[in-house]
SEFI-955947 format. One line per field, with one value per residue (C-alpha): residue number from 0; residue in one letter; chain; x, y, z. Coordinates in Angstrom, 1 decimal. Layout:
<rs>
n	c(NUM;...) $
res	c(a;...) $
chain	c(A;...) $
px	c(X;...) $
py	c(Y;...) $
pz	c(Z;...) $
</rs>
This chain:
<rs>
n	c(0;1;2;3;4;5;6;7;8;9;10;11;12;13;14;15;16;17;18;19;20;21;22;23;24;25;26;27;28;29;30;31;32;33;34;35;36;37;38;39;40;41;42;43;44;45;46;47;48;49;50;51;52;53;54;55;56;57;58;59;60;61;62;63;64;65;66;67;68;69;70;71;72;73;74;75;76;77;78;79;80;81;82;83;84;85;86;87;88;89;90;91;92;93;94;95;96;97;98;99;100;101;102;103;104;105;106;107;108;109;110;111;112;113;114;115;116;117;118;119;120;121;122;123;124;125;126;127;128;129;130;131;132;133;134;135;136;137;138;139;140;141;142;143;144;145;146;147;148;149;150;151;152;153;154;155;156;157;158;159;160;161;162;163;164;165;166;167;168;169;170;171;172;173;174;175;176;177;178;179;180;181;182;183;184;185;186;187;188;189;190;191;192;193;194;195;196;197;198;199;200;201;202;203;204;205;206;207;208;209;210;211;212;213;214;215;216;217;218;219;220;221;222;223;224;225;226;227;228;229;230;231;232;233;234;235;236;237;238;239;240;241;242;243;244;245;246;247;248;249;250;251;252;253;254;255;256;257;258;259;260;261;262;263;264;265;266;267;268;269;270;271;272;273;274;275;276;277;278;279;280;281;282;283;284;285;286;287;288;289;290;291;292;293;294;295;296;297;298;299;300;301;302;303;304;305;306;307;308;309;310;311;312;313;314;315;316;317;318;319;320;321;322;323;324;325;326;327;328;329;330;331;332;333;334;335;336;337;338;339;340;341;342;343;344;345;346;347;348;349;350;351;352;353;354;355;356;357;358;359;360;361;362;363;364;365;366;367;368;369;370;371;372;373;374;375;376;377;378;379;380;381;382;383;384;385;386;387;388;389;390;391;392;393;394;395;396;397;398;399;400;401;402;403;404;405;406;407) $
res	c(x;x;x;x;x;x;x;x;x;x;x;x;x;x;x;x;x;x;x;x;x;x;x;x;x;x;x;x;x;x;x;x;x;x;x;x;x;x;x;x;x;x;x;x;x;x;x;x;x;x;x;x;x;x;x;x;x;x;x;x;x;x;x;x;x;x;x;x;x;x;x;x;x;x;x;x;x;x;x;x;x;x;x;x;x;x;x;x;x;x;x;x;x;x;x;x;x;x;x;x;x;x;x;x;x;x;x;x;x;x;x;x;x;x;x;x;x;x;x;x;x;x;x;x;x;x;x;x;x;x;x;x;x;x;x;x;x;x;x;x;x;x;x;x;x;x;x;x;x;x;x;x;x;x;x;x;x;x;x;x;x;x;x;x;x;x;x;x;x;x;x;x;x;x;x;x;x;x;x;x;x;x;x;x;x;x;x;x;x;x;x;x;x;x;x;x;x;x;x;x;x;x;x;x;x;x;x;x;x;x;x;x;x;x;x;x;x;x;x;x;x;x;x;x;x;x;x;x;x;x;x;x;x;x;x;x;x;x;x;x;x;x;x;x;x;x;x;x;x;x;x;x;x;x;x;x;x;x;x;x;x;x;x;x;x;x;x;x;x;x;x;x;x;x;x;x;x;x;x;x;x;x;x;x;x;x;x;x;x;x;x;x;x;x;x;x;x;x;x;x;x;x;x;x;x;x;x;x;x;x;x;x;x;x;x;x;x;x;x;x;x;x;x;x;x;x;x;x;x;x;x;x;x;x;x;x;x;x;x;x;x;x;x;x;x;x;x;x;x;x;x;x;x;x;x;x;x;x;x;x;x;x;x;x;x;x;x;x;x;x;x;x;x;x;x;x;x;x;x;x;x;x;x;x;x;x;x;x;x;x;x;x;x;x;x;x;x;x;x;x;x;x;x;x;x;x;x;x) $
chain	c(A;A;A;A;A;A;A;A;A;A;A;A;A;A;A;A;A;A;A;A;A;A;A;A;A;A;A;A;A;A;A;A;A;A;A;A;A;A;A;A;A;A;A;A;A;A;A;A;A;A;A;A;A;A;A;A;A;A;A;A;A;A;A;A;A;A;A;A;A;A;A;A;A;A;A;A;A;A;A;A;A;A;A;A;A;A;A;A;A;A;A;A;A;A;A;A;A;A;A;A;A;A;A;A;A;A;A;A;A;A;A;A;A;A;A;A;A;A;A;A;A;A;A;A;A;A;A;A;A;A;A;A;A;A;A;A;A;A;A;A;A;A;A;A;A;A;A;A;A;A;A;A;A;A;A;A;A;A;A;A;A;A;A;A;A;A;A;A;A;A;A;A;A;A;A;A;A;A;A;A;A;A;A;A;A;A;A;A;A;A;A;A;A;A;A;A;A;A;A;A;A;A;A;A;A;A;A;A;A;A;A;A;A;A;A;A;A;A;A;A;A;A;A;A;A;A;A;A;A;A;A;A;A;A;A;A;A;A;A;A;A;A;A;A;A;A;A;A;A;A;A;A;A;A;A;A;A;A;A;A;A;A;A;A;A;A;A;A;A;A;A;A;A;A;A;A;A;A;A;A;A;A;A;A;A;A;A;A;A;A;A;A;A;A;A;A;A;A;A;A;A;A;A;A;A;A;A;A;A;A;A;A;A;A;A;A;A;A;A;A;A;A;A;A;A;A;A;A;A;A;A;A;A;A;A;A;A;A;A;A;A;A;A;A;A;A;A;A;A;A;A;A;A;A;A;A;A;A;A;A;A;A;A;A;A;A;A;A;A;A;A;A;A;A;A;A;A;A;A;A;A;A;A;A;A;A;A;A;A;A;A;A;A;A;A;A;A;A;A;A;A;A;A;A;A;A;A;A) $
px	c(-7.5;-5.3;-3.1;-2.4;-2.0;0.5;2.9;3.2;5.5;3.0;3.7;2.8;4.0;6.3;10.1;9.5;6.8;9.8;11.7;9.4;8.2;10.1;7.3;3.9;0.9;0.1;-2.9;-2.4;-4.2;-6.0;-2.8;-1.9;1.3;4.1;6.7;9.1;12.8;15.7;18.5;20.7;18.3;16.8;13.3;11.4;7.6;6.7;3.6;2.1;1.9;4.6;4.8;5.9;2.8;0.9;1.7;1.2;4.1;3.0;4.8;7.8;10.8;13.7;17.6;20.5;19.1;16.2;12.9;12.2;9.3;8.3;6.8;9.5;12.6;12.2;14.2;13.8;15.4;13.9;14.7;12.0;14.7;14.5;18.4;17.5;15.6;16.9;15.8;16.1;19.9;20.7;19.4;20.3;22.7;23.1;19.8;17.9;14.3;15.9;16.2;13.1;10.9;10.5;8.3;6.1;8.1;8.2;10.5;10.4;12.2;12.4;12.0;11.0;10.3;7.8;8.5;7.0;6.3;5.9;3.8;3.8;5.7;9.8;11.6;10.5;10.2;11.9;10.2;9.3;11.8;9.2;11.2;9.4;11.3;14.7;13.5;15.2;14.5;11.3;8.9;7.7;5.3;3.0;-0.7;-2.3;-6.1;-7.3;-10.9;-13.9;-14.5;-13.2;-9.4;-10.8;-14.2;-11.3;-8.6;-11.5;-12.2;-8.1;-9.5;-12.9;-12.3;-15.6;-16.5;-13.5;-16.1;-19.3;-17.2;-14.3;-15.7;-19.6;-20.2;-17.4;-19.1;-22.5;-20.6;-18.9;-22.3;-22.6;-26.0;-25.1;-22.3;-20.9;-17.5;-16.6;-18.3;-16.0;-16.9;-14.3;-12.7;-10.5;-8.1;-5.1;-3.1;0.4;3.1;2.7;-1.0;-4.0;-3.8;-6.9;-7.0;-10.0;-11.1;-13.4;-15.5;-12.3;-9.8;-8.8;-7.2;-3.8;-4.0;-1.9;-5.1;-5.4;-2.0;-0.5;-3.2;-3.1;-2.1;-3.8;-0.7;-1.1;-2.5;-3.9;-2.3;-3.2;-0.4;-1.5;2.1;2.8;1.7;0.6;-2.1;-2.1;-5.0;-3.7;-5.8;-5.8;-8.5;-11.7;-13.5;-10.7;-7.9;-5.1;-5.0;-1.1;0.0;3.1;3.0;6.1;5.5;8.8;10.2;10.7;14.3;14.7;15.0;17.2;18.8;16.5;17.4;15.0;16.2;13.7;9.9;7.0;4.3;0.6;-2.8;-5.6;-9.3;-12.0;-15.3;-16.0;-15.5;-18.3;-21.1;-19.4;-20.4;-17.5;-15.1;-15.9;-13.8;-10.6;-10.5;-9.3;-11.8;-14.6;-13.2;-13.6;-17.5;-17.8;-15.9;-17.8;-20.9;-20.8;-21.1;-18.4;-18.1;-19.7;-22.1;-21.5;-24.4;-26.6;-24.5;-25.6;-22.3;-22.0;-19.9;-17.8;-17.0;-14.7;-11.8;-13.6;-14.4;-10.6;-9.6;-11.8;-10.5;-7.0;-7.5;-9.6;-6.3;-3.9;-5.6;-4.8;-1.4;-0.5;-2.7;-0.2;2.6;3.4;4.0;0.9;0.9;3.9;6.1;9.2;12.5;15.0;17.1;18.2;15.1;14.4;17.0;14.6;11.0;9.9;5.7;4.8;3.9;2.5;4.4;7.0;9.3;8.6;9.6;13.0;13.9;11.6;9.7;9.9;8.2;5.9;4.3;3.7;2.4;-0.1;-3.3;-5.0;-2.3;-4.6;-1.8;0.0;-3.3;-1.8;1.4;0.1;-2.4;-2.8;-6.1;-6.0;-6.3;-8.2;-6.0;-2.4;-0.6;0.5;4.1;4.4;2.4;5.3;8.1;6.1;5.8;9.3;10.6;8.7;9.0;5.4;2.9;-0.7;-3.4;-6.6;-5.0;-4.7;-1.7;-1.7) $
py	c(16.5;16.6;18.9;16.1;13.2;15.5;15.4;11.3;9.4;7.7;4.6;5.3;2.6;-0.2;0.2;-2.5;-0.5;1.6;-1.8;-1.8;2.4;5.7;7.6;7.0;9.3;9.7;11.2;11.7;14.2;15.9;16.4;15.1;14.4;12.1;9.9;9.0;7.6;8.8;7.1;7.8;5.8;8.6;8.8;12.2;13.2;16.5;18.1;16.6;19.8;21.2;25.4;26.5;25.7;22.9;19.8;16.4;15.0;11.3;11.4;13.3;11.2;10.9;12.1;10.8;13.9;14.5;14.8;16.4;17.7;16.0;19.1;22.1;19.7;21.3;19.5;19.4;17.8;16.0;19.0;21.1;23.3;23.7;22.9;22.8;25.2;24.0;27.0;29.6;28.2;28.2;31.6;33.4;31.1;34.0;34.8;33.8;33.0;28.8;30.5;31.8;28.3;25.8;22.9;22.0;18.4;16.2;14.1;10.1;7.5;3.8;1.7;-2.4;-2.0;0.3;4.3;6.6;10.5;13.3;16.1;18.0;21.2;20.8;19.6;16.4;13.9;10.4;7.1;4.8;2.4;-1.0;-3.8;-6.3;-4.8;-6.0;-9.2;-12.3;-15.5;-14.8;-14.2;-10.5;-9.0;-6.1;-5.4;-2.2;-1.7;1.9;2.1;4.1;5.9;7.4;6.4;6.9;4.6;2.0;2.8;2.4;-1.2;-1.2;-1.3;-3.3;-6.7;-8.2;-7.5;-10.9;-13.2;-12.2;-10.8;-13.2;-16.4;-16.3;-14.8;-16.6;-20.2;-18.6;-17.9;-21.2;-23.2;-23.6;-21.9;-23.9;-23.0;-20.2;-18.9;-18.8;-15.3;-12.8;-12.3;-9.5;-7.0;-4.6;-1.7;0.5;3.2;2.6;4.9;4.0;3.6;1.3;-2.0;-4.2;-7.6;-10.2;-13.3;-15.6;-18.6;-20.3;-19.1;-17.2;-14.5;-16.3;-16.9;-14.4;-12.6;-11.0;-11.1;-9.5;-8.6;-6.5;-3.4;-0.5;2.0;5.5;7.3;5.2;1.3;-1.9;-4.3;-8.2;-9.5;-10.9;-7.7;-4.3;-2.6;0.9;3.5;6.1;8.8;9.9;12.1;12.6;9.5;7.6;5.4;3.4;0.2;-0.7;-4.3;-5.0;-8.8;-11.4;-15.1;-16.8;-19.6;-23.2;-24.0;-26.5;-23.3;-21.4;-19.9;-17.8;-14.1;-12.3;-10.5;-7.9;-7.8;-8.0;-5.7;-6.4;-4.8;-6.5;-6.4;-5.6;-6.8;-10.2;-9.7;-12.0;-10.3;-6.7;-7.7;-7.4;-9.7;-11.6;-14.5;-13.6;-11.4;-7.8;-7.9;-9.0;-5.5;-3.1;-4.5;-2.8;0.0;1.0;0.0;2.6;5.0;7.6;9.1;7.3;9.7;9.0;11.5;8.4;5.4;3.6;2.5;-0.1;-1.1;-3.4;0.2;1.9;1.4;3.2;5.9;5.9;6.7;9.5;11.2;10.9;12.4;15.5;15.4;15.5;18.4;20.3;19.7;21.0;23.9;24.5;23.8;20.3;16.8;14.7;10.8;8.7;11.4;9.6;11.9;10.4;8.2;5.8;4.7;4.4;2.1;-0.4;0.3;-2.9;-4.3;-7.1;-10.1;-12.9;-15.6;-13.6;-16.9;-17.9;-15.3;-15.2;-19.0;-19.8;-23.7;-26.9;-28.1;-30.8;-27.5;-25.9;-29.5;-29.9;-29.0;-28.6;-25.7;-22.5;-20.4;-21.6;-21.4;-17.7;-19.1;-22.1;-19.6;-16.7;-15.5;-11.8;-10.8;-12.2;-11.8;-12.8;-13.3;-16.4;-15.3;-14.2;-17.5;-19.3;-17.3;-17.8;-21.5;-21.3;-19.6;-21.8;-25.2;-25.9;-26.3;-24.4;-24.6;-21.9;-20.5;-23.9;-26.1;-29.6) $
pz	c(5.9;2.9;4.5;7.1;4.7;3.0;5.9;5.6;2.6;0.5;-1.7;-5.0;-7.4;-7.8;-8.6;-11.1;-13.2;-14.7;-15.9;-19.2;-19.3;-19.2;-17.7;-15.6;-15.3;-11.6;-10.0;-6.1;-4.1;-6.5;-8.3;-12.0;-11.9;-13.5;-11.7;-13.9;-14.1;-16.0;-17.7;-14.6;-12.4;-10.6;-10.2;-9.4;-9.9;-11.8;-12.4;-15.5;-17.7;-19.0;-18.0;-21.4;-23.1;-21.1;-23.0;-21.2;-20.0;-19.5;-23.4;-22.5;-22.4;-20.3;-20.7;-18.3;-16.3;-16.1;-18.4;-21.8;-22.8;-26.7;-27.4;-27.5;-25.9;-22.8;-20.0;-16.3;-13.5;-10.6;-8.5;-10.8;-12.2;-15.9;-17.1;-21.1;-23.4;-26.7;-29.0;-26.5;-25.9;-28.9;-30.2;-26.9;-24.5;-22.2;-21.6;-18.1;-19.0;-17.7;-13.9;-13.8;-14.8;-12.2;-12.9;-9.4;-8.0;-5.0;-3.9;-4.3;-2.6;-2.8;-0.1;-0.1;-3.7;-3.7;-4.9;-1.9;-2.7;-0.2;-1.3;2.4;3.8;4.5;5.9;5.0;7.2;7.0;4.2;7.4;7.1;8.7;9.5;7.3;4.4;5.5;5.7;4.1;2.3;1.6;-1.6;-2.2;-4.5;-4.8;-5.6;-6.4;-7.3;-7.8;-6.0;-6.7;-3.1;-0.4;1.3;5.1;4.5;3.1;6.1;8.7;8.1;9.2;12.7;12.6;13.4;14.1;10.2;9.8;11.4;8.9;5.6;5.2;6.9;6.9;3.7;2.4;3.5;1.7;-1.3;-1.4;-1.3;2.4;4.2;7.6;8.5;10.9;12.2;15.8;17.4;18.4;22.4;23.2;21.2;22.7;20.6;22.2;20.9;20.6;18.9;15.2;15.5;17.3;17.7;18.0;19.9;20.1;21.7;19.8;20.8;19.5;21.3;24.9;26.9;26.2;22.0;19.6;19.0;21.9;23.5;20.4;17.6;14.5;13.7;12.0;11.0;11.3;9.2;6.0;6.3;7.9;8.9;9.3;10.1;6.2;5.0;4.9;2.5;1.9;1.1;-0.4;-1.9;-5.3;-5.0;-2.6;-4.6;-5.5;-3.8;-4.9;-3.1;-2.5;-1.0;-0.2;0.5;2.2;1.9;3.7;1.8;3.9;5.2;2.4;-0.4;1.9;1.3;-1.4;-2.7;-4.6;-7.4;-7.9;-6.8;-8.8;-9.3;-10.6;-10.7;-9.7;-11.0;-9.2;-11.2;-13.2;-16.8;-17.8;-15.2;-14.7;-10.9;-8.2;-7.9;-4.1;-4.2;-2.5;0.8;-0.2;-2.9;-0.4;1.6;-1.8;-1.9;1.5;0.8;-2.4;-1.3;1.2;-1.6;-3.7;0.3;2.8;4.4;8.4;9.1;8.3;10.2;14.1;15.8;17.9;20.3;17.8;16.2;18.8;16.8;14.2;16.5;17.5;14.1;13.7;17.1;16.5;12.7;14.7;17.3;14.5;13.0;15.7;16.1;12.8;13.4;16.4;14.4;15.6;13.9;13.9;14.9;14.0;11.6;11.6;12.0;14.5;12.0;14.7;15.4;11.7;11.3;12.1;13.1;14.6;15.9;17.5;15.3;15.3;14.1;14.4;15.1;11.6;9.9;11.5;11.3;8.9;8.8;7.9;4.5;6.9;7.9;4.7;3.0;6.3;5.0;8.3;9.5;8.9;9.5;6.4;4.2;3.0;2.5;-0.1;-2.2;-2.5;-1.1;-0.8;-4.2;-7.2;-10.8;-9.9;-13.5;-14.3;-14.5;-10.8;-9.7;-11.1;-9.6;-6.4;-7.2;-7.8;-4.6;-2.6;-4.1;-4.5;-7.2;-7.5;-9.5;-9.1;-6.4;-4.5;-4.1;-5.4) $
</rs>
C-alpha cells in the first residue's frame, strides 16, 4: 500500500509553521525526515541524518541555499546535492568527494497554504490544484492532530454516512445531557464513483429524493481525504500506527466585510485528550471521529468486523485500493493522479451551498440562530483547542463575537 500512497502529493504542514522556525522534524511513511525553509524562501525535505556522520538535522540551520549541517558545516540543497564541505574545501578545493554525496530529498510544494511532499517514482505528478483554494473573501485556517492508528481505519469513515446520525447527533445529545432525544434515521444511502473519488448521498426521515443530500452529497477524495464542501481533512500516514490529521478549513465572510483578504493562514494543532481526565476529548465532531478511529485499535483487525449494508462505501474503498494496486503493477497511474495541467487549472465538485460561497450572504443569515447551515460558520465545531489568537482573527474577519465556541 505504501507504494500507492507514494504516487499522490501529501500535505504535510502549514506554510505558516516556518514564519517562527528554520527547520521541522517530519516523520512520513516510515521515513524521518526534515522539511525545512531557507533564507531564499525555498522549502525542500531531506532525510533527517546527515550522510557524513549521521547527525540529526532537525538542529541544522539554514543558508540562502540550502541547509547546513551544525555538526561538520555541511550544506545541501533542496535538490539533495551536497554544494558545501567547509574543511574538505578548504584543505583540498579540487577534490570531488562533494559529487559523490547526495542526501535522500523530495520535492515540496505549496499550495492553499499548506506545504505538500511527494515521496513516489518520477515524474511526478501535478499538487491537485482543488478549487476551494482559489477561493475569496473568506476566513482560512488549518488543523493538524497526529493520531495513534492506522490512516485507512481513519480514511474509511470518509465514506460512512450513517455513523453522522448516531456519532455526531445521538451521542452528541447523550453527551450534552439529553437521553430522549434522537436524530432523523437515515432510510437510503446510496455511493458512486466519480473521477476524483466516491461520492455518497442519503435521504433521512428529514429530508427527500430532491434535498442537497442526495441530489449532490459529499465527497470522499481519492485516496486518503474527505471533502464536506467548507473543507477537506486529510489522513495522511506517518507510519503504519500513526496519522497526521490535516484540515484545511474556509469559513466565507458576510457581504457586509467584503471585501476581506487574508493575509496569511493560520495553523494550529489540536489535542486530542482532556488534560484534567487524560480521557479523549468528545466535544467537537472530528474529535468524536478520532474516538472511533482509535478505538478500533493501533490497526483495526477487519478479520474480526460484520458489515452491513450501511458499509458499501467502505467496501468501495477497499476494491478500488485492490484495483489501484494493480494498475501500478501494470505500470499505470492509479485513481485521480493529476497530470493534464489544463484541467488542473481548476479542479472543481459539486457543492452544496455552492451559491454561497460564490456570492457570499447576508449578515440576517449568519445572526439567524435557527439556520443549521450557518451553525459551522458561527463556531467552530470540528475541532476542540482553537487558540485564542486565531478565534480573534476569525471574530475579526467575520464581524462577530464568540465565546466557548458559541457566538453571543
Amino acid at each position: 500500500m505504501g507504494q500507492l500512497l507514494r504516487r499522490y502529493w501529501m500535505p504535510i504542514g502549514a506554510v505558516t509553521e516556518f514564519d517562527d522556525k528554520e527547520t521541522k522534524p517530519v516523520r512520513l511513511m516510515g521515513e524521518d525526515l526534515v522539511l525545512y525553509r531557507d533564507k531564499s524562501g525555498t522549502f525542500g525535505l531531506v532525510d533527517r541524518h546527515c550522510p557524513h556522520r549521521r547527525a540529526d538535522l532537525s538542529y541544522a540551520y539554514v543558508e540562502e541555499c540550502g541547509l547546513r549541517c551544525n555538526y561538520h558545516g555541511w550544506l545541501f540543497n533542496e535538490k539533495g546535492e551536497c554544494i558545501g564541505q567547509p574543511f574538505e574545501d578548504t584543505v583540498n578545493p579540487e577534490q570531488k568527494l562533494r559529487e559523490t554525496v547526495r542526501i535522500k530529498n523530495y520535492p515540496v510544494e505549496q499550495k492553499g497554504g499548506l506545504l505538500w511532499a511527494y515521496l513516489g517514482p518520477q515524474p511526478a505528478p501535478l499538487v491537485p490544484n482543488y478549487e476551494p483554494f482559489s477561493w475569496e473573501n473568506g476566513f482560512v485556517q488549518i488543523v493538524m492532530t497526529e493520531i495513534p492508528c492506522n490512516w485507512l481505519q481513519c480514511q474509511e469513515n470518509s465514506c460512512d454516512p450513517v455513523h453522522f446520525e448516531w456519532m455526531h447527533s445521538n451521542w452528541s445529545s447523550r453527551l450534552a445531557g439529553k437521553q430522549d432525544e434522537y436524530a432523523p434515521k437515515h432510510l437510503e444511502i446510496e455511493f458512486d464513483e466519480f473521477d476524483w473519488g466516491i461520492s455518497y448521498k442519503r435521504v433521512r426521515e428529514d429530508t427527500d429524493r430532491n434535498h442537497p443530500l442526495w441530489t449532490i452529497g459529499r465527497h470522499c477524495l481519492w485516496p486518503n481525504a474527505l471533502y464536506t464542501g467548507d473543507h477537506f481533512e486529510w489522513r495522511i500516514p506517518v507510519d503504519d500506527e500513526t496519522t497526521l490529521s490535516v484540515g484545511w478549513f474556509f469559513n466565507r465572510v458576510p457581504n457586509d466585510r467584503e471585501p476581506y483578504v487574508q493575509d496569511s493562514i493560520p495553523h494550529w494543532y489540536g489535542p486530542l485528550t482532556e488534560e484534567k481526565t487524560g480521557r479523549w476529548i468528545t466535544s467537537h465532531v472530528m474529535n468524536q471521529d478520532f474516538v472511533a478511529w482509535v478505538g478500533q485499535g493501533v490497526k483495526a483487525d477487519r478479520t474480526q468486523e460484520n458489515l452491513g449494508r450501511s458499509d458499501r462505501g467502505v467496501a468501495m474503498i477497499r476494491k478500488q485500493f485492490l484495483d489501484d494496486l494493480k494498475r501500478i503493477e501494470n505500470g499505470d497511474d492509479p485513481k485521480a493522479i493529476v497530470r493534464d495541467e489544463k484541467l488542473n487549472e481548476c479542479i472543481k465538485f459539486p457543492l452544496m451551498g455552492y451559491e454561497r460561497m460564490m456570492n457570499g450572504y447576508p449578515r440576517e443569515m449568519l445572526e439567524d440562530k435557527e439556520n443549521i447551515l450557518m451553525r459551522a460558520t458561527r463556531s467552530f465545531v470540528f475541532q476542540a483547542g482553537q487558540p485564542d489568537h486565531v478565534k480573534t482573527a476569525y471574530e475579526e474577519a467575520l464581524g462577530i463575537k464568540m465565546e466557548n465556541g458559541k457566538p453571543t
